[in-house]
N, CA, C and O atoms as CSV, one atom per row, in Angstrom:
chain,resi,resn,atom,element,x,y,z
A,1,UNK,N,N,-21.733,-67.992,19.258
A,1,UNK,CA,C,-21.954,-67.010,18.215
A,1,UNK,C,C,-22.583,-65.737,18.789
A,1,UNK,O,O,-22.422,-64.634,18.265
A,2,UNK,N,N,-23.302,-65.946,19.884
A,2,UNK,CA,C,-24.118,-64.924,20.201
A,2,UNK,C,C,-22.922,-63.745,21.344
A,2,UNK,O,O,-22.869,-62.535,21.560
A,3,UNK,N,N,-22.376,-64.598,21.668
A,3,UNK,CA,C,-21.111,-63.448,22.686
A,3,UNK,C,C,-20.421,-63.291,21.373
A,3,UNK,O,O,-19.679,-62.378,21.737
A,4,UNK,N,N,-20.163,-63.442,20.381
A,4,UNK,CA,C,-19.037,-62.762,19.477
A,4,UNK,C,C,-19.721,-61.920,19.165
A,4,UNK,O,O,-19.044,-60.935,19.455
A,5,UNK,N,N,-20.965,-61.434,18.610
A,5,UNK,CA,C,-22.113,-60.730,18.247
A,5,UNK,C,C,-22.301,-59.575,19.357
A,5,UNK,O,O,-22.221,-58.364,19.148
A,6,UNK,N,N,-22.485,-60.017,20.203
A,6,UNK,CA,C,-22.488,-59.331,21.570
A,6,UNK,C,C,-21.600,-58.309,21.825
A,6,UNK,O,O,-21.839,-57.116,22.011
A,7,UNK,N,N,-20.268,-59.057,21.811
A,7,UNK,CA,C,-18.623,-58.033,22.241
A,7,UNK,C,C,-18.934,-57.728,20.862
A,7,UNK,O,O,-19.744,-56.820,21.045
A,8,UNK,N,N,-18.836,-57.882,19.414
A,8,UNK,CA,C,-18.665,-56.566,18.560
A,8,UNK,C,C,-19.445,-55.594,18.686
A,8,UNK,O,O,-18.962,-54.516,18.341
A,9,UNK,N,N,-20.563,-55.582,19.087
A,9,UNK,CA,C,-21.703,-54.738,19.082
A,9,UNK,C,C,-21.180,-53.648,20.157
A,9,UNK,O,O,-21.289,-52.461,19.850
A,10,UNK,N,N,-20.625,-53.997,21.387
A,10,UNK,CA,C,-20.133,-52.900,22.696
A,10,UNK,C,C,-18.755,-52.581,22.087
A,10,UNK,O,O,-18.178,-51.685,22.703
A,11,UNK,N,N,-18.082,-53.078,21.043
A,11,UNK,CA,C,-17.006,-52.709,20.737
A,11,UNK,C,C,-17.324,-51.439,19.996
A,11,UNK,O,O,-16.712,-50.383,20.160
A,12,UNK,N,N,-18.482,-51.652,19.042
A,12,UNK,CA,C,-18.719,-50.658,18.340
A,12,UNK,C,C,-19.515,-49.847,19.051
A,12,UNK,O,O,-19.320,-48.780,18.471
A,13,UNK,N,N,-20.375,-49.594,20.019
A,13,UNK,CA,C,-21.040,-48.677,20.593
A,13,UNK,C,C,-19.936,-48.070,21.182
A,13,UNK,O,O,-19.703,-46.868,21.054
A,14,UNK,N,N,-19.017,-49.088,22.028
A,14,UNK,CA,C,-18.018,-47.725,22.728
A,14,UNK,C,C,-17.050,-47.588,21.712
A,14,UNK,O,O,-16.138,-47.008,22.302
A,15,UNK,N,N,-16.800,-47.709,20.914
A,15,UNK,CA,C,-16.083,-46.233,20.003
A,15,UNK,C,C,-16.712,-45.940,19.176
A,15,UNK,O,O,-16.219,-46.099,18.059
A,16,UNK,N,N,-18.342,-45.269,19.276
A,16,UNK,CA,C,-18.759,-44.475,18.678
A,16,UNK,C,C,-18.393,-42.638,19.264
A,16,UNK,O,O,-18.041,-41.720,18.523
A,17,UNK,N,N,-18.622,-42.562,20.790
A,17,UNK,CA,C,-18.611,-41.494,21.413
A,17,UNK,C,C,-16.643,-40.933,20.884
A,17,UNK,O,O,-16.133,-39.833,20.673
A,18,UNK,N,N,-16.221,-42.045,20.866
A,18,UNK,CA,C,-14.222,-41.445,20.277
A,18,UNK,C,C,-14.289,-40.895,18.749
A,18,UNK,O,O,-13.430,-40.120,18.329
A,19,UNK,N,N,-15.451,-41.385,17.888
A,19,UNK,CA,C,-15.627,-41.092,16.945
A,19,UNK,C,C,-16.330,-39.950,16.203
A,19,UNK,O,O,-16.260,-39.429,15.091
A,20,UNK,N,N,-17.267,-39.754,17.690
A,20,UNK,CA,C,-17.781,-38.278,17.711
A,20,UNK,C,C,-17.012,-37.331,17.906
A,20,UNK,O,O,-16.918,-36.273,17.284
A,21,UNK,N,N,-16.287,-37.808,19.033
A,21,UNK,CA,C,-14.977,-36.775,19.604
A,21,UNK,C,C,-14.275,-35.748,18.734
A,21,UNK,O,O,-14.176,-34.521,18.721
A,22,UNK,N,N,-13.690,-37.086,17.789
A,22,UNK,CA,C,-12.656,-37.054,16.956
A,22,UNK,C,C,-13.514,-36.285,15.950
A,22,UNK,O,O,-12.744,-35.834,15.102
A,23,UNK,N,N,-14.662,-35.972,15.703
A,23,UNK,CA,C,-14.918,-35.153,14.278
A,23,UNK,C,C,-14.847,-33.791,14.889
A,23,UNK,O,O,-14.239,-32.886,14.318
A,24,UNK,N,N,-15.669,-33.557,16.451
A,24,UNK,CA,C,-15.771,-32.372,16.882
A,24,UNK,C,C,-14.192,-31.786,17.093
A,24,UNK,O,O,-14.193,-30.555,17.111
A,25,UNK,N,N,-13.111,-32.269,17.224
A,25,UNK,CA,C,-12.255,-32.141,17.778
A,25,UNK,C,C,-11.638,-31.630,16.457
A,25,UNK,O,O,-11.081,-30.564,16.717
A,26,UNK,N,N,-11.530,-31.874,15.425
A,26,UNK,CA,C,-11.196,-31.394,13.967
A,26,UNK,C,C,-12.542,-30.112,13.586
A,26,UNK,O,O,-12.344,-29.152,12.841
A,27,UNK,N,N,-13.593,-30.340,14.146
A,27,UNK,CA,C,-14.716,-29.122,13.791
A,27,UNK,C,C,-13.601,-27.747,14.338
A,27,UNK,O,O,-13.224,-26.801,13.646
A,28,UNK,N,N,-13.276,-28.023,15.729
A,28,UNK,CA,C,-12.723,-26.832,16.837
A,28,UNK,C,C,-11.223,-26.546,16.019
A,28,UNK,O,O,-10.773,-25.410,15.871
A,29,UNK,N,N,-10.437,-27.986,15.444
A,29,UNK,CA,C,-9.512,-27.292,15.220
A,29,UNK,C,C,-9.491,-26.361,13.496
A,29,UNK,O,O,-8.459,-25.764,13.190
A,30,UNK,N,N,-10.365,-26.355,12.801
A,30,UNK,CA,C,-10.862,-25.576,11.734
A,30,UNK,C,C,-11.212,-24.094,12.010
A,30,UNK,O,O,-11.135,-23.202,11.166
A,31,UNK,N,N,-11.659,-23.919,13.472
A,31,UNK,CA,C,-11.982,-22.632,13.855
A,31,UNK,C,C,-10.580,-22.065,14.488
A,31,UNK,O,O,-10.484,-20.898,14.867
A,32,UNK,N,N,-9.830,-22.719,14.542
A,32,UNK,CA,C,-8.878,-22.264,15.797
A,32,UNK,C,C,-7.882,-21.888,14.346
A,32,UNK,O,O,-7.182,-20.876,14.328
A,33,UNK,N,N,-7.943,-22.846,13.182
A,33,UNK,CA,C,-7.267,-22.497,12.145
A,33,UNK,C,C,-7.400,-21.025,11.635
A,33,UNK,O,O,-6.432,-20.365,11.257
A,34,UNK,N,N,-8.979,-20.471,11.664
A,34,UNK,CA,C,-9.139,-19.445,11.136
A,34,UNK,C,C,-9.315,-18.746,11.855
A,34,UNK,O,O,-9.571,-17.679,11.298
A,35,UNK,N,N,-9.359,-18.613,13.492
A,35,UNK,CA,C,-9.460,-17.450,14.290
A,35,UNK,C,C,-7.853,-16.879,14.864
A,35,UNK,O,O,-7.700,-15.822,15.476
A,36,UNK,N,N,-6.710,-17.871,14.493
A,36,UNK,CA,C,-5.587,-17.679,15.092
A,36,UNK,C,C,-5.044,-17.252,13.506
A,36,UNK,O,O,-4.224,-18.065,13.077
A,37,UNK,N,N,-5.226,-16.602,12.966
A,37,UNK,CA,C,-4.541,-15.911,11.777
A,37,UNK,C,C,-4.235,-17.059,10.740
A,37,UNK,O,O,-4.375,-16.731,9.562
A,38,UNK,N,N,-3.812,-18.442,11.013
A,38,UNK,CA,C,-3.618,-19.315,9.606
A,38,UNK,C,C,-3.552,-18.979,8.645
A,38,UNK,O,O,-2.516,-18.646,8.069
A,39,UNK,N,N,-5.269,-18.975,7.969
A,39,UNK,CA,C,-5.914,-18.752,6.501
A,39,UNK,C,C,-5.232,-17.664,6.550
A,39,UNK,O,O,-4.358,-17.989,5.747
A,40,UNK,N,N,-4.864,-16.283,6.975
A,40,UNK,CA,C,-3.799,-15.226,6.322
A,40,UNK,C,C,-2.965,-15.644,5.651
A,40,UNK,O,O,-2.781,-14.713,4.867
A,41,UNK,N,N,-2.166,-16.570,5.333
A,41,UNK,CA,C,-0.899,-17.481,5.023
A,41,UNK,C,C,-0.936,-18.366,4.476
A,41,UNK,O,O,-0.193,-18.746,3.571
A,42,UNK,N,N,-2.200,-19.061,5.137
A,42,UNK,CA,C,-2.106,-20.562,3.938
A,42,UNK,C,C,-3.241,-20.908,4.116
A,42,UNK,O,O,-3.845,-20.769,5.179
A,43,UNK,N,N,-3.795,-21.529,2.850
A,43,UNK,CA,C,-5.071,-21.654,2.106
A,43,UNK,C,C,-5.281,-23.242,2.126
A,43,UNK,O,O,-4.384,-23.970,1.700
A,44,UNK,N,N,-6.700,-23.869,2.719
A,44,UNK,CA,C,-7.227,-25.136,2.467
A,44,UNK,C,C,-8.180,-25.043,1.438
A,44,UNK,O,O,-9.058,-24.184,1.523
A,45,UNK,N,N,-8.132,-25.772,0.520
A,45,UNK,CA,C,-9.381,-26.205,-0.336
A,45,UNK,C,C,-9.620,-25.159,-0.795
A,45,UNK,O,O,-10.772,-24.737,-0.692
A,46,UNK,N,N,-8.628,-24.386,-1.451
A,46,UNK,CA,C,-8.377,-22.598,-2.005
A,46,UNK,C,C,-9.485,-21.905,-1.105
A,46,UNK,O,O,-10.487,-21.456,-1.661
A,47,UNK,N,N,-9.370,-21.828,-0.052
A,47,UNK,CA,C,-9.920,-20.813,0.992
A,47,UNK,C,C,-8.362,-20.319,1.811
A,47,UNK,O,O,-7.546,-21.159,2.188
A,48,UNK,N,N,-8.194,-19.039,1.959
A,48,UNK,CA,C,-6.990,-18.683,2.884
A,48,UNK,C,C,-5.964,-18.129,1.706
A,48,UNK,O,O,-6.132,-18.217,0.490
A,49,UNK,N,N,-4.893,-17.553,2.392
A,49,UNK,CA,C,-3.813,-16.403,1.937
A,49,UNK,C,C,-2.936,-17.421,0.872
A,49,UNK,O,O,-3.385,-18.549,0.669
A,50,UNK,N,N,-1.765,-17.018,0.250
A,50,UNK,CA,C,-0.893,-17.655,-0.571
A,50,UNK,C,C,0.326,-17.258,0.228
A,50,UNK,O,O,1.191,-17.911,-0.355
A,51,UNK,N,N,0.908,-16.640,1.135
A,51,UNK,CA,C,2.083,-15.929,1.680
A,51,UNK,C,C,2.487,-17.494,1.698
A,51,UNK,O,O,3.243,-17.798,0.775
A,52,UNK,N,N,2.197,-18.342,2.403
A,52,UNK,CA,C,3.131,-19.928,3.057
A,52,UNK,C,C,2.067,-20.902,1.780
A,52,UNK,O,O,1.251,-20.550,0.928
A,53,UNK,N,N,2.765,-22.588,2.348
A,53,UNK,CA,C,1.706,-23.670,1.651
A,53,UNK,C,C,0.845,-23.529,1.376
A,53,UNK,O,O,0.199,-22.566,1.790
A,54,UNK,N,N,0.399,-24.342,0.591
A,54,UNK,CA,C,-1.613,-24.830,0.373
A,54,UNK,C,C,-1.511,-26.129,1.447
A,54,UNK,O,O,-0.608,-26.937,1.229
A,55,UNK,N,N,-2.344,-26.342,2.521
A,55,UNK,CA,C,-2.445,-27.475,2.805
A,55,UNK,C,C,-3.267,-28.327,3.327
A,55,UNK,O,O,-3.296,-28.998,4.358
A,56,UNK,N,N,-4.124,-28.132,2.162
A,56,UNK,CA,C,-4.804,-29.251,1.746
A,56,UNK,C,C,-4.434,-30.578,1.920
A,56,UNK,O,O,-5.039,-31.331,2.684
A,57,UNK,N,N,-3.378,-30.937,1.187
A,57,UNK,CA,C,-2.938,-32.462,1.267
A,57,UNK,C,C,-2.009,-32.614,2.752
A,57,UNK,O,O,-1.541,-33.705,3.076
A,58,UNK,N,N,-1.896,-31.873,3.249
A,58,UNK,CA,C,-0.994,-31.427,4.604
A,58,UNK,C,C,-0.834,-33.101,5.499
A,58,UNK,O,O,0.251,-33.648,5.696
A,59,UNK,N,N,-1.860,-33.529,5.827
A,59,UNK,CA,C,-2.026,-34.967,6.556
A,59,UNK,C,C,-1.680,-35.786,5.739
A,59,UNK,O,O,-1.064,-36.795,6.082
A,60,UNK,N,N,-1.948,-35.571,4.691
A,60,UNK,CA,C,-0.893,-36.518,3.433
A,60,UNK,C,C,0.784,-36.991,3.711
A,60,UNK,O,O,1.308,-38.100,3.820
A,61,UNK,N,N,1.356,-35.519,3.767
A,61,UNK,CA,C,2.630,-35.548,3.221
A,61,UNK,C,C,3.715,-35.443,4.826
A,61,UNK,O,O,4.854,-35.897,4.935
A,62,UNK,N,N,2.709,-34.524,6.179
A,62,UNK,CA,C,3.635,-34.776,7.208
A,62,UNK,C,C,3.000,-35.706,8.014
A,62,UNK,O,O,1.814,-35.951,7.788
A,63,UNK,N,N,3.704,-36.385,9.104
A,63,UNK,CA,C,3.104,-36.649,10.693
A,63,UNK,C,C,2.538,-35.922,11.621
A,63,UNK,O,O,2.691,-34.701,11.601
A,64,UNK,N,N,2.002,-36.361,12.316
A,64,UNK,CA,C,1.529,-35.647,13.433
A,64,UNK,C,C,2.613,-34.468,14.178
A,64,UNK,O,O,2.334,-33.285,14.371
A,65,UNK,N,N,3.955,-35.182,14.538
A,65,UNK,CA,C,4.876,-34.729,14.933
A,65,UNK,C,C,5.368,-33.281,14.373
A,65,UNK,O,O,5.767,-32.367,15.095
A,66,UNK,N,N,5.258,-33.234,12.812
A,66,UNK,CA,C,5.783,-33.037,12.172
A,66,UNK,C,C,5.140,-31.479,12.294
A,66,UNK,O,O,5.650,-30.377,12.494
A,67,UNK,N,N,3.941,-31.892,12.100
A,67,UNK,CA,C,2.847,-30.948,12.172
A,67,UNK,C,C,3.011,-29.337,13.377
A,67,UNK,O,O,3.155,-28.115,13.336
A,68,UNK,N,N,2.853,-30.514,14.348
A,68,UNK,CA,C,3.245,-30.002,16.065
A,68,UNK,C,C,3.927,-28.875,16.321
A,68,UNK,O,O,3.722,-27.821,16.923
A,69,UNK,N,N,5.222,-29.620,15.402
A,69,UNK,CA,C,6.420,-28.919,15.919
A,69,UNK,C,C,6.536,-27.795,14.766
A,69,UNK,O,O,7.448,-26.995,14.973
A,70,UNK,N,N,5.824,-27.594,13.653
A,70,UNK,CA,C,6.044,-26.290,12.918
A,70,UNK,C,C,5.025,-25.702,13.779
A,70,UNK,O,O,5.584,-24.678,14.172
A,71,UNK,N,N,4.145,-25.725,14.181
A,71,UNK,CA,C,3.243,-24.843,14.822
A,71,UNK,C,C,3.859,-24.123,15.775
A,71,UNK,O,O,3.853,-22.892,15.789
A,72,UNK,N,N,4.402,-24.817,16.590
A,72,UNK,CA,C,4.944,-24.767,18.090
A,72,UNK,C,C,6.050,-24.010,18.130
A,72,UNK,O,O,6.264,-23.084,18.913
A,73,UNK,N,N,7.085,-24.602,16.872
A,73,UNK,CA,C,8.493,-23.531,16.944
A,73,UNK,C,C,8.481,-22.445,15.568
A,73,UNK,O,O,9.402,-21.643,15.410
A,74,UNK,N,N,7.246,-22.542,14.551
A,74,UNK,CA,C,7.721,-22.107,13.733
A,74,UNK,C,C,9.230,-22.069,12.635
A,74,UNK,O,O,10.071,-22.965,12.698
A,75,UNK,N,N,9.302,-21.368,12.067
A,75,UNK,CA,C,10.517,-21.336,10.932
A,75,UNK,C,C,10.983,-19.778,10.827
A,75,UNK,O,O,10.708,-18.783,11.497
A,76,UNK,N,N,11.837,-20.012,9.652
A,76,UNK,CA,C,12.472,-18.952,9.267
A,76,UNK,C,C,11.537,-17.958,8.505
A,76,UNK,O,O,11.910,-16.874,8.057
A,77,UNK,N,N,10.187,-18.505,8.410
A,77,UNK,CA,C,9.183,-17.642,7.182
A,77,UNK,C,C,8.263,-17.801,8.499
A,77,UNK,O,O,7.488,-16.846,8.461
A,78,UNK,N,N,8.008,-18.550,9.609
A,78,UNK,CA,C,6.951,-18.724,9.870
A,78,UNK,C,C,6.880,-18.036,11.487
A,78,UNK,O,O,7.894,-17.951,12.181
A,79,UNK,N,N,5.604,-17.598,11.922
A,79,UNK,CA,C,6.529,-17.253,13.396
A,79,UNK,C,C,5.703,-18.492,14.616
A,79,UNK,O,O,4.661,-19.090,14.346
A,80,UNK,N,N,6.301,-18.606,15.627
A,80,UNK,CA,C,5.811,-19.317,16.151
A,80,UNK,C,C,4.327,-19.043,17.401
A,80,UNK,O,O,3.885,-18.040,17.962
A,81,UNK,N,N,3.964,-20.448,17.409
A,81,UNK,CA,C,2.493,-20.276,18.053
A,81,UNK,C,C,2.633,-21.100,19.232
A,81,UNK,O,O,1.576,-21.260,19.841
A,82,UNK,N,N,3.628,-21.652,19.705
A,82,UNK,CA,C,3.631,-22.487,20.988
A,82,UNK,C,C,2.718,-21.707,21.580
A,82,UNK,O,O,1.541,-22.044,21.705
A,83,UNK,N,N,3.410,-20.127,22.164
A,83,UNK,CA,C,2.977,-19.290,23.056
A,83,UNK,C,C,1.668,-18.733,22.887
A,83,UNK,O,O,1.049,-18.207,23.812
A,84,UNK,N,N,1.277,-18.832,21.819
A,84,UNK,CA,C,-0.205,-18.335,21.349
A,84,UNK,C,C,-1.524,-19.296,21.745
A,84,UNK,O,O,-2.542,-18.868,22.290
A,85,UNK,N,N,-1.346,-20.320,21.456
A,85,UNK,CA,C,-2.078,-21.334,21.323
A,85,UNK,C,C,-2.173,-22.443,22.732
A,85,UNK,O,O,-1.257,-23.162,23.134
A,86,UNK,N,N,-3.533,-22.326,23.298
A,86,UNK,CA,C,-3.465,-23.688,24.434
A,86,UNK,C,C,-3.599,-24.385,24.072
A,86,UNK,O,O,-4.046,-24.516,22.932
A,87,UNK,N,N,-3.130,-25.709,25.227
A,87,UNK,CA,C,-2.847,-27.391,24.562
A,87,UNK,C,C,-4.092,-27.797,23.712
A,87,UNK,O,O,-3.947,-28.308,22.602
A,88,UNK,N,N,-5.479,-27.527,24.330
A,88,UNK,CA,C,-6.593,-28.235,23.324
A,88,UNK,C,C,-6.887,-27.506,22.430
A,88,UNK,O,O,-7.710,-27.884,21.597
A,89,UNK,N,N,-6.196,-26.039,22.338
A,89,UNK,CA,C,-6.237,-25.880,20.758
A,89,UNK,C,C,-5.179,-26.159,19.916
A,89,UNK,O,O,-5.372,-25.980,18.714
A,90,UNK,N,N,-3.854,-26.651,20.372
A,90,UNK,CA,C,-3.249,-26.546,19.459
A,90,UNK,C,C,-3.402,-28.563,19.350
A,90,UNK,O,O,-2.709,-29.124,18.502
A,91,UNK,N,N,-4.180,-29.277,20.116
A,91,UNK,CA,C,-4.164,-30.376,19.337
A,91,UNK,C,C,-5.297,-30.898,18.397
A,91,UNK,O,O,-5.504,-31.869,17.669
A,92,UNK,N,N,-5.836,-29.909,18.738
A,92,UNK,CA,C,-7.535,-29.978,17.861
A,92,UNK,C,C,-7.057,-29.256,16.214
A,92,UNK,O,O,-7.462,-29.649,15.120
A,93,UNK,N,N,-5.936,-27.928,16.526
A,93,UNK,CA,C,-5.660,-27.310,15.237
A,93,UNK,C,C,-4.789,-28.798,14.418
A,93,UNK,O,O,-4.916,-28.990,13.209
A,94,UNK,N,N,-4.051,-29.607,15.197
A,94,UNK,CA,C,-3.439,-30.740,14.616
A,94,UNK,C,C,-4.282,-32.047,14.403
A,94,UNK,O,O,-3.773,-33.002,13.818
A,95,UNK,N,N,-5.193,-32.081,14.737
A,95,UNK,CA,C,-5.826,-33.312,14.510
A,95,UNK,C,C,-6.658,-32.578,13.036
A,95,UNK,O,O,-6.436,-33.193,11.993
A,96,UNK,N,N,-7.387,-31.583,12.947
A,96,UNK,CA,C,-7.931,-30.796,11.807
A,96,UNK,C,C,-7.000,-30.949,10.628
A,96,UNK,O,O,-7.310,-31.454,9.549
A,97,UNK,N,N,-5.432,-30.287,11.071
A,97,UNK,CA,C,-4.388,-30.137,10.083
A,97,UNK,C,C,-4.133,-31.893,9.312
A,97,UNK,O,O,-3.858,-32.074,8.126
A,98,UNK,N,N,-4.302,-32.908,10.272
A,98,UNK,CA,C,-4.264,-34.160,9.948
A,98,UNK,C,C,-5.024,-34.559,9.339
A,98,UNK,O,O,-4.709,-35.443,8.542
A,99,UNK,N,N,-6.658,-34.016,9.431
A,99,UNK,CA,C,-7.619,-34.650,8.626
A,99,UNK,C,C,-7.535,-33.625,7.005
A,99,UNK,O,O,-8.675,-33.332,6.647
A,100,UNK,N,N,-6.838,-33.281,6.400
A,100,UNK,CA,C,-6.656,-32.426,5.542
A,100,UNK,C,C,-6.018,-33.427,4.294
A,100,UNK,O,O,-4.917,-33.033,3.910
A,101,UNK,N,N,-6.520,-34.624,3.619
A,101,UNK,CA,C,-5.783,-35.364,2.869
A,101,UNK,C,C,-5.648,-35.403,1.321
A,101,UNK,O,O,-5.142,-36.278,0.618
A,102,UNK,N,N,-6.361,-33.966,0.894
A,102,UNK,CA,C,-6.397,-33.897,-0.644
A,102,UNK,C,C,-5.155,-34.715,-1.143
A,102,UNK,O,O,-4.018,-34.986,-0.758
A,103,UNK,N,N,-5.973,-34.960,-2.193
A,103,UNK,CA,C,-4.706,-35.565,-3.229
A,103,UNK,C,C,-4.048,-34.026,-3.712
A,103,UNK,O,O,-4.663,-33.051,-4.142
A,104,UNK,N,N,-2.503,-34.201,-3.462
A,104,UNK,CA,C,-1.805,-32.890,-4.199
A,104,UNK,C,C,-2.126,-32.609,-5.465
A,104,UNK,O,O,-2.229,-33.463,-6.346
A,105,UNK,N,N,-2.306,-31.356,-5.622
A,105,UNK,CA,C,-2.329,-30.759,-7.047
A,105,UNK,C,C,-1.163,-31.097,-7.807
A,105,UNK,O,O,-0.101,-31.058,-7.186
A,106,UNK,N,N,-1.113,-31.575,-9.595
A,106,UNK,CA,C,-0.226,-31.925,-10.331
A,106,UNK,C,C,0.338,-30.558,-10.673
A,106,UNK,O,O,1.301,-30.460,-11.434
């Protein structure tokens, strides 16, 4: 009983520091949201522009992937940020964009 007690306890100490990670890593990508023009366009938690989405519920409704690749190639409304954006910001702006799970507005 006492080694099962034991290994959960280091299980949970070592993924506390991934768990820190992971909030700071959504803190950075919130800034990277609003220092790379975003909020001009589209609005979280009615903060930011109306031109594109609300996306709020954003981690709701796409994947990670999904996410990525509008950033990266943009659209026909949207322009793209591959070239704008370095790798740890543009996965911190996606891990942020992921933690975004409002329930959609009716």
């Amino acid at each position: 009983m006492r080694s099962l007690i034991a290994a959960f306890t280091l299980l949970l100490v070592s993924s506390m520091p991934a768990l820190a990670s992971s909030k700071a890593q959504r803190a950075h990508g919130a800034a990277v949201f609003s220092s790379s023009g975003c909020q001009h366009c589209h609005a979280i938690r009615n903060v930011g522009g109306h031109k594109g989405p609300d996306l709020s519920s954003i981690g709701r409704t796409k994947k990670e992937v999904e996410i990525r690749a509008q950033i990266v190639d943009g659209s026909k409304v949207m322009p793209a940020f591959g070239d704008v954006l370095q790798p740890g910001e543009l996965d911190d702006l996606v891990a942020y964009l992921r933690s975004c799970k409002d329930k959609p507005k009716k």
